[in-house]
GUMI-568949 format. One record per atom (N, C-alpha, C): x, y, z. Coordinates in steps of 0.02 Angstrom, whole numbers, plus 50000, padded with zeros to 5 digits. Example, Ala and Ser with C-alpha at 12.3 -4.5 7.8 and 13.67 -1.06 7.14 Angstrom:
GUMI-568949
506604971650390506154977550390506604983550390506424988850354506844994750357506455000250394
END
This chain:
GUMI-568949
551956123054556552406123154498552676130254488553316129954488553606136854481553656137954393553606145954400553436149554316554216155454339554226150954249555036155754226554846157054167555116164954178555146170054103555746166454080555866165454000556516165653961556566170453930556896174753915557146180353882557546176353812557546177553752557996176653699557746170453695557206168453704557086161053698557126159353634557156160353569557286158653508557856158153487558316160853547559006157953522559166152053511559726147953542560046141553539560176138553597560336142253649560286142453705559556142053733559166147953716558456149853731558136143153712557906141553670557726135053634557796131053672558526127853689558776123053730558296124553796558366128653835558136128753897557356127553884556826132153863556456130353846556096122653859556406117053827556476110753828556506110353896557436110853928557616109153975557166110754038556926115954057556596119654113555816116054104555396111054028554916108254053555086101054072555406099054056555716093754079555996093754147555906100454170556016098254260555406099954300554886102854256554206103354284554056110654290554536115054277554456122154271553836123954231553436126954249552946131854175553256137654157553476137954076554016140654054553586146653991553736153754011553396157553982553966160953914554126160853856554636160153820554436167353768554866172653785554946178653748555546179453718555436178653642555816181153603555996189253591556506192653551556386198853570555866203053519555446197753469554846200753445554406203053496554336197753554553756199453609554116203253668554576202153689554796207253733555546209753725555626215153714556206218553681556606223353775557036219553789557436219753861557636227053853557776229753798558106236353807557436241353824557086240653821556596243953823556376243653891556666249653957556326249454028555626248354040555346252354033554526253454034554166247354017554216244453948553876237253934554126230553991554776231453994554976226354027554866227254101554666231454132554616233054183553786229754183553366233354149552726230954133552576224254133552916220154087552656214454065553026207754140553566210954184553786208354241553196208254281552996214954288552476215454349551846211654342551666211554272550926208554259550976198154254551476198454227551776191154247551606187554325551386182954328551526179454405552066172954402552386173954389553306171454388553556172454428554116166454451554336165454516555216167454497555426168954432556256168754398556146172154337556716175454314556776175754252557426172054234557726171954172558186168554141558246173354095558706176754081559036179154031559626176653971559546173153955559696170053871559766176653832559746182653800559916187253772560206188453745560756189653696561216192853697561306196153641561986200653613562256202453557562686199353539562886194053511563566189353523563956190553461563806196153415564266197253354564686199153383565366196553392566036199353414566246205353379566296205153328566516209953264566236213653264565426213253240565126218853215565006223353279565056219753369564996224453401565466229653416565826229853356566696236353369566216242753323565896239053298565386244553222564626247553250564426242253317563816244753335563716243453416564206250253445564086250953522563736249953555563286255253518562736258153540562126251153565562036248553512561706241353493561896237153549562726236553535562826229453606562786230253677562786240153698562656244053744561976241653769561686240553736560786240053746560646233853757560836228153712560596222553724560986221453802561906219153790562106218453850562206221653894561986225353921562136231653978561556231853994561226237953959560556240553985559936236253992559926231953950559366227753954559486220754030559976218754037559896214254096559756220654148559946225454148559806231354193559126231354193558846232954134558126233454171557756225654186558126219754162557746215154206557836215054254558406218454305558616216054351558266221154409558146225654378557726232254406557026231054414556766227454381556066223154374556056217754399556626213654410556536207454466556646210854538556936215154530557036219654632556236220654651556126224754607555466227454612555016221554628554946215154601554436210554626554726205454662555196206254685555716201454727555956196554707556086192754638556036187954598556686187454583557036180454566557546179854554557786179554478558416182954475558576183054376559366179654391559306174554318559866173054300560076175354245560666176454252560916180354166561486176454169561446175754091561946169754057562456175354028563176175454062563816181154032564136174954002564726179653985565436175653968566046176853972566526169853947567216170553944567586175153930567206179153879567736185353856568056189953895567656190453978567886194354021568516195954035568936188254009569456188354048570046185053978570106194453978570486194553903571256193853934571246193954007572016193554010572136185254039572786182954002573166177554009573436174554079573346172554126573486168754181573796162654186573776157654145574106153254140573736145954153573126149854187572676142654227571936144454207571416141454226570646144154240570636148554272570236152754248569966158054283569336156954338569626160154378569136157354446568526163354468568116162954477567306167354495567736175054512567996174054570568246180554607568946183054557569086179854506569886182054487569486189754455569956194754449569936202554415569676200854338569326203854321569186204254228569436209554202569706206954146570146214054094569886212354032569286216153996569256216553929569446219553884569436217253828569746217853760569086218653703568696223753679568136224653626567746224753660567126227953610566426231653640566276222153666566196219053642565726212953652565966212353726566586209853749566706209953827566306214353866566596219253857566566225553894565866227453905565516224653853564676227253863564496222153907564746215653917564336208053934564866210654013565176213854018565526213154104564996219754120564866225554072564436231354108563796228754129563426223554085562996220654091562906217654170563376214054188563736211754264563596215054306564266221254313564236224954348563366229754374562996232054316562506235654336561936228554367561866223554338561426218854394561536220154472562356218854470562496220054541562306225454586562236229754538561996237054567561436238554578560936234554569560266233954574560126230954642560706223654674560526223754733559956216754732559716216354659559146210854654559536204154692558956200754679559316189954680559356188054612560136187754612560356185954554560846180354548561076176354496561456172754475561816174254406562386176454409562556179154335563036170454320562776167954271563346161454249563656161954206564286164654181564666164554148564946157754109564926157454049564856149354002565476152853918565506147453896565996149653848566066143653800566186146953746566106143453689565486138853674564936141353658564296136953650564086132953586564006127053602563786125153515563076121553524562716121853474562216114653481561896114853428561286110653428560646107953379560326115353355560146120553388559796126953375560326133253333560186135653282560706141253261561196141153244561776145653236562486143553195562776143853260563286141653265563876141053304564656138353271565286135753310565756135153259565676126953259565506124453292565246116553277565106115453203564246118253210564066117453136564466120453074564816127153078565426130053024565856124253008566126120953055566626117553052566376110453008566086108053025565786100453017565336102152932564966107852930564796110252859565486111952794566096114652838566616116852786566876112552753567026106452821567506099652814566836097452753566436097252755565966092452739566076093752639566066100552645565776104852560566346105352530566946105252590567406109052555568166105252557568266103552637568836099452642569626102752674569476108452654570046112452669569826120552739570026119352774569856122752851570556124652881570606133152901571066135152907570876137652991571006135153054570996137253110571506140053160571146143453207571646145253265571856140353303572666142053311572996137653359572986141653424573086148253418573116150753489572506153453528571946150853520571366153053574571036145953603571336146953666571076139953726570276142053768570036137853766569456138053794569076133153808568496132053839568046124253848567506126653825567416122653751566696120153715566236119253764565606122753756565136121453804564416119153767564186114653785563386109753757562926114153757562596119053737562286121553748561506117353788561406111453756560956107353801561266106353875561676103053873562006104553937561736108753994562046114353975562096123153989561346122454025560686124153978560176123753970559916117954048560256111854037559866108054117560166110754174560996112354166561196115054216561006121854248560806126454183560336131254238559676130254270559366126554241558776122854265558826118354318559426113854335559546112554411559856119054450560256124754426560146130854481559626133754508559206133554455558666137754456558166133754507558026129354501557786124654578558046123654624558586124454636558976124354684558996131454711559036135454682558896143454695558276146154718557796143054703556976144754732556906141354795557366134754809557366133554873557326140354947556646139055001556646143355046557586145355069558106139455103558566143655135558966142955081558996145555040559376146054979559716155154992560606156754973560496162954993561126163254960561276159354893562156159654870562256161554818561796167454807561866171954742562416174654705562586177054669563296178054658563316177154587564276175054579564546174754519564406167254502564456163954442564596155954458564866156354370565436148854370565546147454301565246140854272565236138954216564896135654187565056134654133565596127154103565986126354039565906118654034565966117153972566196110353963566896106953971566856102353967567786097853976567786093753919568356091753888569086095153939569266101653875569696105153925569746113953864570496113053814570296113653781570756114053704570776121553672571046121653621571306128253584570826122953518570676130653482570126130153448570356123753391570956126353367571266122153314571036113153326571306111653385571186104053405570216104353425569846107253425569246107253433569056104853364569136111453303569176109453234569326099553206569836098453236570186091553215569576085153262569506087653308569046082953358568236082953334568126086353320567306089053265567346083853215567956086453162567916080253130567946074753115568266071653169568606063953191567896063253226567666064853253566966060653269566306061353238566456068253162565756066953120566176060753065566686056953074566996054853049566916047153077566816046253125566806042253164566146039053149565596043453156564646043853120564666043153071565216041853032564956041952947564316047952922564616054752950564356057452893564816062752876565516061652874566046063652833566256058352804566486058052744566636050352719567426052152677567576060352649568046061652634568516065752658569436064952630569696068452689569646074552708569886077652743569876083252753570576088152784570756090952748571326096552773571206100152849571566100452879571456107652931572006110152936572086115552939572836120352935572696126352994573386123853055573316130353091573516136153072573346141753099573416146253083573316151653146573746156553137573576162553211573146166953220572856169153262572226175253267572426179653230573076182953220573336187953184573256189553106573076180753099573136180953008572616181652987572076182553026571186183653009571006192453025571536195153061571266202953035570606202853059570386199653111569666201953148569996208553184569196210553189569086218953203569216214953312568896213953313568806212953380569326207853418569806208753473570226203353511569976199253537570056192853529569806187353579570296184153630570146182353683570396181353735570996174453706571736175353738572056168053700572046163653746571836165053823571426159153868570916160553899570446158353900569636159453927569606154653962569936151053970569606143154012569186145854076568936141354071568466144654165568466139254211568646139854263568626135154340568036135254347567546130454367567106129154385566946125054462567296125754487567366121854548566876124454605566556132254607566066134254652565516131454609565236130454564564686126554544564726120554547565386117454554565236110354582564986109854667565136116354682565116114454775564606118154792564346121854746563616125154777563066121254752563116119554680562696115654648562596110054643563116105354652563446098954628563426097754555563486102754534563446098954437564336098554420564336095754396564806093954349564946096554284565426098054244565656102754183565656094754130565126096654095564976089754038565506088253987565686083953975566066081153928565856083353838566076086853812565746090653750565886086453689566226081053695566326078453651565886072453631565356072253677564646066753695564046071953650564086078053637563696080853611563646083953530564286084353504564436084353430564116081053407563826073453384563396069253349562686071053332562426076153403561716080353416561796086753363562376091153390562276096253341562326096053261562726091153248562826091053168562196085853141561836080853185561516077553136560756080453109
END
């Protein structure tokens, strides 16, 4: 039985996997960053070596978009330096790490999905720390899998699922973006699909390390995400009154930080290395809100 570290396991993601990874027979060792704090070389280096683990999983992150324009330094550490030193600590015991990035990479507009090998151009500390994060794994040379995923919602933590489905619910009136496209991703989902990489990756001739993407279908602009949330907590009867939604542009919210106005991600090398499939996200709304 293979043993996997989770990193950030108290997230939403973390959580999810957790589940997911015993449910494929993994023995799953789950550090929050009370018990192991990634920015920190020396501990994490420590607590790798004394471990007899066959993977890590990195779940981690800083995901305040905003507040990371106010605290560099902070999203420097979590996303950058800290997969660095896991990744410096999986070389060292030969062990394979997955780190979960994202969409934001690819703040510039193309017209289509963004594909594994296309160029990344960011826009705010939050990108820019989660692509340095990237880049220095690579530099380590370890066995790695960085999966890049976007837009996450589920059952664990806040996300815009639950915002949305709580506003409609209290309030009725919801003012969203029309111009940011992207694919909603299950975070349960997410969670089995790295857990079929991750077995598939411990396989002896296994050797297809790399970039890979990882999104749900089909990709919409946030606005029609908003309207689809509620037409199917609507559908469940547990919206029972109407509800307003009013688009509105990124511009008119005066966020500190730019978000990408297409993120979509191609996923087509994880269908052909992995065979998984990009889940249908609209099978999973009923889970997160009830």
């Amino acid at each position: 039985m293979a043993r996997v570290l989770v990193t950030g396991a108290s997230g939403q993601l973390g959580q999810e996997l957790g589940i997911a990874l015993l449910n494929d027979g993994f023995e799953v060792i789950k550090a929050s960053h009370d018990l192991l704090d990634i920015t920190n070389d020396n501990q994490v280096s420590q607590v790798i070596e004394q471990l007899d683990i066959d993977a890590v999983i990195n779940a981690s992150a800083y995901t305040a978009v905003d507040a990371s324009e106010d605290n560099k330094v902070l999203a420097y550490a979590v996303n950058a330096q800290g997969p660095e030193n896991l990744a410096k600590a999986c070389l060292k015991k030969n062990i394979l790490l997955i780190h979960v990035s994202t969409d934001y990479v690819f703040g510039k507009n193309t017209g289509k999905p963004h594909s594994v090998d296309e160029e990344t151009f960011c826009e705010g500390v939050y990108a820019q720390t989660k692509l340095d994060g990237e880049e220095l794994i690579k530099a380590t040379k370890c066995k790695f899998l960085i999966v890049r995923t976007s837009w996450v919602f589920g059952r664990f933590g806040k996300n815009f699922v639950k915002a949305i489905f709580n506003k409609a619910k209290t309030d009725g009136n919801l003012k969203v973006v029309l111009d940011e496209l992207g694919n909603p991703t299950p975070a349960h989902a997410l969670a089995q699909a790295l857990s079929r990489m991750l077995k598939k990756s411990l396989s002896a001739d296994f050797n297809a390390y790399g970039i890979y993407h990882y999104a749900g279908s089909p990709a919409l602009n946030r606005f029609e995400f908003a309207k689809r949330i509620v037409e199917i907590s609507k559908e469940l009867n547990l919206i029972n009154s109407d509800v307003n939604i009013e688009p509105i542009k990124k511009a008119d919210l005066n966020l500190k930080a730019k978000r990408p106005d297409d993120s979509r991600l191609d996923c087509q090398k994880t269908k052909e290395v992995f065979d998984i499939d990009m889940p249908d996200w609209s099978l999973y709304i009923g889970k997160t809100v009830c």
